[in-house]
C-alpha positions in Angstrom: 113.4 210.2 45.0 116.7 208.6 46.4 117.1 209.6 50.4 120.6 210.2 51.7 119.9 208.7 54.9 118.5 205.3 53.5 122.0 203.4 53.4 122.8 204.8 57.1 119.9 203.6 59.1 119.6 200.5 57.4 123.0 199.4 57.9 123.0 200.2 61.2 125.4 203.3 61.4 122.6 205.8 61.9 120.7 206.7 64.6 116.7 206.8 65.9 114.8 209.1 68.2 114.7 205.7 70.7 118.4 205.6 70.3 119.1 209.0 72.8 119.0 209.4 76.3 119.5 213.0 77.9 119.3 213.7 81.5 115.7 215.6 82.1 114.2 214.2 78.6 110.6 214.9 77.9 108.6 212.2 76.0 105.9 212.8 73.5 102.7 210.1 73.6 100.2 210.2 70.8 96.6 209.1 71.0 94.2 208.5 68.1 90.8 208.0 67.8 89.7 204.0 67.3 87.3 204.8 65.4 87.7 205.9 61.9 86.5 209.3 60.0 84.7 210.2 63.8 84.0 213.6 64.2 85.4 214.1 67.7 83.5 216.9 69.5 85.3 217.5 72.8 88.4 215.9 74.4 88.5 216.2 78.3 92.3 216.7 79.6 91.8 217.2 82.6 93.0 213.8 83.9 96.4 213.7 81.1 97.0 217.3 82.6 96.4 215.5 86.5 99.2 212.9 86.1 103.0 213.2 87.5 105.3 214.6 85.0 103.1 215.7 81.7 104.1 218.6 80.6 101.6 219.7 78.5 98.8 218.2 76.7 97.9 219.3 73.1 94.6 218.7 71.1 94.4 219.2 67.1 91.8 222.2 68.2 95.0 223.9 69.2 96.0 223.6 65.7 93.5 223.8 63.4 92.9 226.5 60.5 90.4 229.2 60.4 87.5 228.5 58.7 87.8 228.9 55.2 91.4 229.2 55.2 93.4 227.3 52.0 96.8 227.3 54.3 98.3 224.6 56.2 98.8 225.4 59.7 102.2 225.6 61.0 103.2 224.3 64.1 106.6 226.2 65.3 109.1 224.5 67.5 112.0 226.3 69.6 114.8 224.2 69.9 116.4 224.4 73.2 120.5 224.5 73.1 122.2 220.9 74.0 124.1 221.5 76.8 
C-alpha cells in the first residue's frame, strides 16, 4: 500500500520526531531485554525513578491484558495544547 508521506521524508521536505525542539520537552528512552523470548519476572525502577528529570517510568506490566482476554490493550495518550 502506497504511503502519502513516502516522497516527503525522503526528499527531505518532511520532518522527524529528532527534528523538533520545544522549550520544557520531555524525552522518551526505551529499554529491551538482551536476551531473546526471556520471560522477565520483575523489573526494579527504583533507580530510573531516582534520577534528575524522569518523569515517569513505565513497564509492559502496566499494559498488559487480563488473562484470557482476545483484545489488544490500548494505551491512551492526552495531547497537551502547543502553546
Amino acid at each position: 500500500m502506497p504511503r502519502s508521506e513516502d516522497a516527503r521524508l525522503m526528499t527531505g521536505a518532511g520532518q522527524f520526531s529528532d527534528d523538533f525542539s520545544y522549550p520544557g520537552q520531555a524525552y522518551a528512552a526505551m529499554v529491551r531485554s538482551p536476551h531473546p523470548h526471556a520471560r522477565i519476572v520483575r523489573i526494579d525502577k527504583t533507580a530510573a525513578l531516582a534520577m534528575p528529570g524522569v518523569l515517569g517510568v513505565y513497564t509492559g506490566g502496566r499494559f498488559a491484558r487480563p488473562t484470557g482476554s482476545k483484545r489488544f490493550s490500548t494505551i491512551r495518550c492526552r495531547r497537551r495544547a502547543m502553546t
